[in-house]
N, C-alpha and C positions, 0 to 999 in steps of 0.2 A: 364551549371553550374548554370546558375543565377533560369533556370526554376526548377533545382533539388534544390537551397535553397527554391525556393517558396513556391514547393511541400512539402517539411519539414514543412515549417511555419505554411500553410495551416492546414497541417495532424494534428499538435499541438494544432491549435485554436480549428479544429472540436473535438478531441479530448478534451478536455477541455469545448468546448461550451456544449457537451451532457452530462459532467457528473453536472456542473451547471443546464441544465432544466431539467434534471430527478436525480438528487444529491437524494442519500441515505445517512447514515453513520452507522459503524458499529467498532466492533474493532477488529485491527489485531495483531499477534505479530510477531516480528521481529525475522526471522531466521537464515539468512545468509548473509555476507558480501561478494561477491566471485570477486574478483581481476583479472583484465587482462591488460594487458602489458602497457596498456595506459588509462585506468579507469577504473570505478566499477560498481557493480550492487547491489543492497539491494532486499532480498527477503522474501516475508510475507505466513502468511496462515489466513486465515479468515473464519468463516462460512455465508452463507446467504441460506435464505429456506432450512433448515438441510440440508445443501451440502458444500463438504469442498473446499476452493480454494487455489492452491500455485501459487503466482504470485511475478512478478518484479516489479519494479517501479525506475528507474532515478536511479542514480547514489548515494551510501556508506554516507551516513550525517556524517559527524565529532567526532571524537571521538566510532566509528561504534560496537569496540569489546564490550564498556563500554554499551551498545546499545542492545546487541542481547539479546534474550529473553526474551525482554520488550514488552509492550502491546502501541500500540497509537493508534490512532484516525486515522479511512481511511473513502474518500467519495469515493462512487462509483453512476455511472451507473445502475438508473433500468432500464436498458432495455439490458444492458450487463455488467456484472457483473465481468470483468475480465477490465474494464476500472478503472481505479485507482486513487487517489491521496492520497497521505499519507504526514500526517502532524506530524512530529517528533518533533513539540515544544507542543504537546499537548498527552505529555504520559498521560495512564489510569492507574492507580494502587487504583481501587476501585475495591476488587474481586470481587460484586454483580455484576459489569455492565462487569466486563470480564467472569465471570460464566453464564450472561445471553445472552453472546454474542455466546455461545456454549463452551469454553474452560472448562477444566475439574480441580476442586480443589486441588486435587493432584498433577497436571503439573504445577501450579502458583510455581514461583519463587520470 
């Protein structure tokens, strides 16, 4: 038991150490809140190198529905791009920097 929290711990730091020394950022928007019996999941799409990505990240931020199809600020991993952190106290609503993040002007909401 104690060696499978470690193993957790562990997983989180390196996870978190490599998106700190090869940290990118870019912007994502928030698509889907999806619920399960005993917590949540928050899910994004982002582009990087013209390639589109749909990914998780931790658990539903507060107030989630008021949330979705809003744009915020993700760091990622250069060296793998499906590593994530998404920071939901720094929404984007500057269209130029979400139109040049690859989203497309008629999808902005």
């Amino acid at each position: 038991m104690i060696l499978g929290l470690l193993g957790l711990f562990l997983k989180g730091y390196l996870y978190q150490k490599e998106i700190k020394e090869n940290q990118k950022q870019t912007v994502c928007k928030y698509v889907l809140c999806k619920t399960f019996p005993k917590t949540t999941e928050s899910f994004f799409t982002y582009k990087i190198d013209n390639n589109w990505y749909r990914n998780s990240y931790g658990h539903c931020p507060e107030d989630s529905e008021k949330k979705i199809n809003k744009y915020f600020r993700i760091y990622y991993s250069s060296k793998d791009f499906s590593k994530i952190v998404v920071d939901f106290s720094k929404e984007v609503t500057d269209s130029t920097e979400i139109v040049n993040a690859g989203f497309s002007l008629n999808k902005l909401e």
